[in-house]
VOMARVO-844033 format. One line per field, with one value per residue (C-alpha): x, y, z. Coordinates in Angstrom, 1 decimal, m for minus. Layout:
<lumses>
u: c(X, ...)
v: c(Y, ...)
w: c(Z, ...)
</lumses>
This chain:
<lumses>
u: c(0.0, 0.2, m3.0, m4.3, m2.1, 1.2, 1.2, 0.5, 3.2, 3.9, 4.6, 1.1, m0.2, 0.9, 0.1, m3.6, m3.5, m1.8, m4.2, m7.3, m6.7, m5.6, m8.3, m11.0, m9.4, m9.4, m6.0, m4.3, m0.9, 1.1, m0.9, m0.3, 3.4, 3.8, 2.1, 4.5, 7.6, 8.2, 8.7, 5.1, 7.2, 8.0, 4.7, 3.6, 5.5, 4.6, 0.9, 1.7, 3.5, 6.7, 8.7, 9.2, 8.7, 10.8, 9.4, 10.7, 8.7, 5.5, 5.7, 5.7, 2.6, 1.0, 1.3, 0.3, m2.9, m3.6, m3.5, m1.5, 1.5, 0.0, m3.3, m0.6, 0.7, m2.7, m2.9, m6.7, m7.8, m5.8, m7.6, m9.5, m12.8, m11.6, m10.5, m12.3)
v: c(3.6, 4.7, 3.5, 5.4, 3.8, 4.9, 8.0, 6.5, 6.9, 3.1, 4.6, 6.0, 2.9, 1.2, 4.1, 3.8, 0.0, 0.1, 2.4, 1.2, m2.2, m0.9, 0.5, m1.9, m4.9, m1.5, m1.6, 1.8, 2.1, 1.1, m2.1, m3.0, m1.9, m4.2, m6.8, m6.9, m6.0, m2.4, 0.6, 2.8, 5.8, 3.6, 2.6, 5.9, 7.2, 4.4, 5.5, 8.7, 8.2, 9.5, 5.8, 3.7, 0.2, m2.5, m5.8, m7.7, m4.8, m5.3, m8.9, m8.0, m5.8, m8.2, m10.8, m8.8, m8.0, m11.8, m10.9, m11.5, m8.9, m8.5, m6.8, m3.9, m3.1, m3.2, m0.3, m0.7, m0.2, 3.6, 4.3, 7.8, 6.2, 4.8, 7.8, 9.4)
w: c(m26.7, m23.2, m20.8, m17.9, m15.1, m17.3, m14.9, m12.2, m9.5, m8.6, m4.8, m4.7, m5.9, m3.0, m0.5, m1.8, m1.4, 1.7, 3.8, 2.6, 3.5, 6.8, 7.1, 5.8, 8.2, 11.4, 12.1, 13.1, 11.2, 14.9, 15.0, 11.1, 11.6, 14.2, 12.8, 9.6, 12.0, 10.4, 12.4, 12.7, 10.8, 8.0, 7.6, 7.6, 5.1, 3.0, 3.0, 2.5, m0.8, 1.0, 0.9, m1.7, m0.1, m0.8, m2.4, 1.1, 3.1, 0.6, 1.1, 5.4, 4.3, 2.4, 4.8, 7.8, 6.0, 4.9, 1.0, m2.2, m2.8, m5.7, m4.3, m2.5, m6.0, m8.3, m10.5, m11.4, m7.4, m8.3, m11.4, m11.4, m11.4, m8.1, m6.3, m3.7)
</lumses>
């Protein structure tokens, strides 16, 4: 039986995750980038849903944004009911 995150794109998840951290802790994506010693493109294209982050570059992330690697690849913060 196939749940509701099954489609999810797991790249998407992150993108989601990713910017809206970002943006709850008012970092642009340069000052996040430079924080987790990635390139301001890279970043970027991770938000975007355009990169597929390694688990090294989600730990950066993670770290950067003081929270559990685990919070950048939660499914549930992606669900429909959650989408703008």
């Amino acid at each position: 039986m196939r749940n509701q995150t099954d489609s999810v794109d797991p790249c998407l998840v992150v993108a989601r995750n990713l910017k809206a951290l970002r943006k709850a802790r008012e970092l642009t994506q340069e000052q996040l980038a430079e924080k987790a010693e990635l390139h301001v493109n890279y970043v970027g294209g991770i938000e975007r849903g355009e990169r597929n982050a390694t688990i090294r570059n989600i730990k950066k992330l993670a770290k950067a944004l003081g929270v559990p690697m685990s919070v950048l690849v939660d499914e549930s913060a992606t669900a429909p009911s959650a989408q703008p």
